[in-house]
N, C-alpha and C positions, 0 to 999 in steps of 0.2 A: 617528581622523577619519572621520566620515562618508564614502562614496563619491561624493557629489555635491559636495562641500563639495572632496574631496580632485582632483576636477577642475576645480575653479575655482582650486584653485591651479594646477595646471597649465597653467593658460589666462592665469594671473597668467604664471607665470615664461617664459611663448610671448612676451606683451606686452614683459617687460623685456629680450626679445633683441633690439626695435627702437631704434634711435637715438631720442635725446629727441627730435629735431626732427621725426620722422616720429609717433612717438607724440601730441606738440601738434599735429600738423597734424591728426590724425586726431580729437581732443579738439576744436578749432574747429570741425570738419565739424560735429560731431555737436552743437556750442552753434548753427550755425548752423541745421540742420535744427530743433531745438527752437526755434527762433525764426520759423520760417517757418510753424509746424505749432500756432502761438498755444500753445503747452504751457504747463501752471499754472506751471512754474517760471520761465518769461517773462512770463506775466503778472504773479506777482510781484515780479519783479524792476522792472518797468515804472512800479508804485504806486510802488515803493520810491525810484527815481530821480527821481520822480515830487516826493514827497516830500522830498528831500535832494537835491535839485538845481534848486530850483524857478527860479531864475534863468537856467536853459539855456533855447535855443528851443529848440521841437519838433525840428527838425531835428538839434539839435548833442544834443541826447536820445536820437534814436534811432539817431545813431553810435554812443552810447556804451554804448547797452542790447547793441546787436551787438559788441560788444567786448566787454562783461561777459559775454553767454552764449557767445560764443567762449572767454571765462578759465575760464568756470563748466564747459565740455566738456573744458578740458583740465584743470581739476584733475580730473577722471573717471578718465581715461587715463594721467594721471600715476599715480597712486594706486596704480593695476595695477601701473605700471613699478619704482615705488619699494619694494611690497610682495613681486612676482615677484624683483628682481633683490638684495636683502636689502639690509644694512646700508654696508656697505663699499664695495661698487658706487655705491650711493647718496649715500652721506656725498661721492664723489668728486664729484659733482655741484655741490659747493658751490665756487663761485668766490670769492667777498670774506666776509669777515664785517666788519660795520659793526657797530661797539657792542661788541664783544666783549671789552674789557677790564670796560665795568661788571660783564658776569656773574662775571668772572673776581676781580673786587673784594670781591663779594656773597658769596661762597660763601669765599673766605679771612676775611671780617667773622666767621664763623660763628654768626649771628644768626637766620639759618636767609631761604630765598629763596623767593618767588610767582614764578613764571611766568607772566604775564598770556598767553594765546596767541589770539589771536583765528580766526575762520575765515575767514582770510585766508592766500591763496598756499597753498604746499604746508605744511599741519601735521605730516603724517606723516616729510617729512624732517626735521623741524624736532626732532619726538622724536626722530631718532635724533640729530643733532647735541649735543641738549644731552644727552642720557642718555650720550652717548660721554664728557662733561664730569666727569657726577658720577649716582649712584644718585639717582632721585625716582620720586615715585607720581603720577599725576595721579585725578583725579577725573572719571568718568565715568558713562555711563548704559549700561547693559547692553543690547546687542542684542537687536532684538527675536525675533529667531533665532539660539535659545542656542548653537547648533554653530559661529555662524560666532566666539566665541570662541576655539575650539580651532583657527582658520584666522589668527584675531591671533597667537596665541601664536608658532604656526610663524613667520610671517613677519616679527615685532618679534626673532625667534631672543636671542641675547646682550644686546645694545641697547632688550629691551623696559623699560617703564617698569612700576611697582607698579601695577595699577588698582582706584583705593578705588571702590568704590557710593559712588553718589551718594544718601547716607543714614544715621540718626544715627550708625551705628556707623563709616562712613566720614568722617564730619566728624573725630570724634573720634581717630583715627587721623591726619588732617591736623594738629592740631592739636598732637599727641603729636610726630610729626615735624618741623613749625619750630620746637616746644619745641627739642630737642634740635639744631638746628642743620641739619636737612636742608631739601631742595629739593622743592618739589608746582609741580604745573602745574595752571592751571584755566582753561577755556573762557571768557574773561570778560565775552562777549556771548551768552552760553545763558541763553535764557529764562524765567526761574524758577517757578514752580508758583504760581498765585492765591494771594495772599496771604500770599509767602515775598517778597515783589519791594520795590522802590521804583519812585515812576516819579521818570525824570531825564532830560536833552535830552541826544538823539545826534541831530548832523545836525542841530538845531532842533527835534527833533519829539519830546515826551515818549515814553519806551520804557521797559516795566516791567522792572529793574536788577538783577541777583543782589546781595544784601548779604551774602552766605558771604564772598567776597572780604576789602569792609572789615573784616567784624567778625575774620576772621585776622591781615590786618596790623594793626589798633588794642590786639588780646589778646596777640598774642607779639611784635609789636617787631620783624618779620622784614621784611627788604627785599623791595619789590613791582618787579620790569619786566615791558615787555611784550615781545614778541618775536615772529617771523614772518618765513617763509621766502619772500622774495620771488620770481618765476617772471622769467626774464631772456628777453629775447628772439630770437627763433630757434634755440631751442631748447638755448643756451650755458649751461644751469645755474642756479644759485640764487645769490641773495646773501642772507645770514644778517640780521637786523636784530635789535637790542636797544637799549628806548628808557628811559629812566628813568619814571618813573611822577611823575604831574601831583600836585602841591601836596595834599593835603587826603583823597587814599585812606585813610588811615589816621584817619580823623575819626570821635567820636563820633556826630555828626551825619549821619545812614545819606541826607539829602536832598546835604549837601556832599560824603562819600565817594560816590556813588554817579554823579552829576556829575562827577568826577575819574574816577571809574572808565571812565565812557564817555569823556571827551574822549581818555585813552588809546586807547581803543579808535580812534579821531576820527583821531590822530596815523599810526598805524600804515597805516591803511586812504587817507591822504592821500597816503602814499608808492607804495602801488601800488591805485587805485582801483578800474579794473576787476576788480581780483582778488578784490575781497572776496564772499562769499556773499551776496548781495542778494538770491539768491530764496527766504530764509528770513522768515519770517513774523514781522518783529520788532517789529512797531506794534499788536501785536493783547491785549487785554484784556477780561475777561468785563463788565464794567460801563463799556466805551468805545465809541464806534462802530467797525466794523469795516472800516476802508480799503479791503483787498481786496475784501470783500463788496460793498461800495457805488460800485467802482469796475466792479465787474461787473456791478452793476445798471446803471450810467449808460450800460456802451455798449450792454447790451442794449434801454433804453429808446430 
């Protein structure tokens, strides 16, 4: 491990000697300062609420964007705590689990299981919970600084998950896997590259759809949930969530699966809203208008 790389883990495992409640307190400061300081990830967040909340007044809007860049600074600081302090420390964080018999149903089906995970709440504890369940790979994008993989590795330690590329030989590998009865995990509101997509309403607002998803559960017949580590508060730990997956995921019809795919996403993100990543750039398409762009034209005009 690199020597820079190898102190930022030690700046990880500094972090996990704090109590959660001090660690989110620290995580709000710092969503509150990027709120004050107009940072791009508040103003995206702002279209975004903007858009999918269009019935709030200004007022009841802009409590809510400070509550979301409050959740959006403590999943930051979380992240440290959860990755510095390992698996087991971690996993004790989890106070309830809700749903927890479907996963536990899915994986005895042995028809092989999706993890829908959204980038909501804490994801990273959410890997260790279910990887403590049963062996899965999930599907990812490689950092864009290839060292800080050898800083995953260390810190997933026992509990880490398989990580396939997101790429032909990585689908194929997924696919190989719910053949046979195992478990993948997949981001299910990540972006998809022009013209890998569908668009489909999340929130009311068409949003271009990964169809990797449907086209796995429609080809092997494996059970799709969705799942997500909810953040509790004052700093008392997590509760697990697993929801069953909406009518029609599994549809040849990549406009019907892809609609089911989001409204999942919809379900999870209703249970704890400000947690969700809203300052992610999810409305945007090479041959649509560009929300962000034109919201930042209007104030500047």
């Amino acid at each position: 491990m690199r020597p820079d790389i190898y102190l930022l883990y030690l700046l990880l495992r500094l972090v996990s000697l704090f109590p959660l409640r001090t660690v989110h307190a620290m995580g709000a400061w710092i969503g509150r300062r990027s709120l004050r300081a107009h940072s791009r990830s508040a103003r995206y967040s702002a279209v975004n609420l903007r858009l999918t909340r269009p019935e709030l007044s200004e007022a009841e809007r802009a409590d809510l964007l400070r509550r979301t860049m409050e959740e959006s600074g403590k999943s930051v600081t979380e992240v440290a705590a959860i990755w510095g302090g390992g698996a087991e420390k971690s996993l004790g964080m989890v106070r309830e689990v809700v749903g927890g018999e479907l996963f536990a149903e899915a994986l005895a089906s042995g028809k092989g299981v999706i993890v829908a995970a959204p980038h909501l709440g804490c994801w990273e504890l959410l890997n260790y919970w279910l990887c403590s369940k049963t062996p899965m790979a999930i599907l990812y994008r490689p950092p864009r600084i290839k060292a800080i993989e050898a800083l995953l590795r260390k810190v997933r330690g026992k509990l880490a998950p398989e990580q396939v590329r997101a790429e032909g030989a990585g689908v194929r590998t997924l696919f190989k896997r719910l053949g046979a009865g195992g478990t993948v995990g997949i981001l299910p509101d990540q972006k998809p590259r022009e013209g890998e997509g569908e668009f489909a309403p999340f929130f009311g607002v068409d949003a271009l759809t990964m169809v990797l998803l449907p086209r796995l559960a429609a080809r092997t017949g494996a059970t799709v949930l969705f799942s997500f580590a909810e953040r509790l508060p004052d700093g008392e730990g997590f509760r697990i969530h697993v929801l069953p997956a909406p009518e029609g995921i599994d549809s040849t019809d990549l406009k019907i699966a892809c609609t089911a795919l989001n409204r999942g996403v919809e379900r999870c993100v209703e249970r704890a809203f400000p947690q969700y990543q809203w300052h992610y750039k999810r409305y945007t398409a090479h041959d649509r208008p560009d929300p962000y762009k034109l919201n930042a034209a209007a104030k500047a005009g």
